[in-house]
C-alpha positions, 0 to 999 in steps of 0.5 A: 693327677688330673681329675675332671669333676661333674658339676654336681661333684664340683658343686658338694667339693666347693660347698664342702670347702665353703663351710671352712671344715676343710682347709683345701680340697686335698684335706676334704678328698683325704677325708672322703677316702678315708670314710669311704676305707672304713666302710669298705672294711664295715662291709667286709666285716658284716659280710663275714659275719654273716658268713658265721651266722649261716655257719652257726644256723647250720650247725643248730639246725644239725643239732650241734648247739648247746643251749645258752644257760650251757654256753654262759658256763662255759665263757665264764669257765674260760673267762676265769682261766684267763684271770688266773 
C-alpha cells in the first residue's frame, strides 16, 4: 500500500523516528493504529455509559430507585453469596 503524506504529517513521522522510540515508520504507524483502536473503544464505552446514566436519571426521576444506604445492603447481600 502506497500512501502520500502531508508535509505536516511527513514532518511528525519523521520527528517521531528521529527520536530513536521507533525502529521504523511500520513500528510508529502500528502504534499510532493501536492508540487510535483503544480510544475508538474509550468513545464507545463513555457513549454507553452514557446511555445507562440517562436510563438511570429516568428511572429515578420515575420513582424507581432505591436510596444508597438500601443499595450498599444489597451489593453486599450479593457480595456475600458470591463468597459462599
Amino acid at each position: 500500500m502506497e500512501v502520500t503524506l502531508s508535509p505536516r504529517i511527513t514532518k511528525l513521522v519523521e520527528q517521531q523516528i528521529a527520536s530513536g522510540q521507533y525502529d521504523s515508520i511500520d513500528e510508529l504507524l502500528e502504534v499510532a493504529l493501536s492508540l487510535l483502536a483503544k480510544r475508538d473503544q474509550y468513545d464507545q464505552w463513555v457513549r454507553e455509559v452514557g446511555e445507562k446514566i440517562d436510563i438511570a436519571t429516568q428511572q429515578l426521576d420515575r420513582g424507581e430507585g432505591v436510596d444508597g444506604n438500601t443499595a450498599i445492603s444489597q451489593l453486599r447481600q450479593r457480595l456475600a453469596q458470591r463468597q459462599d
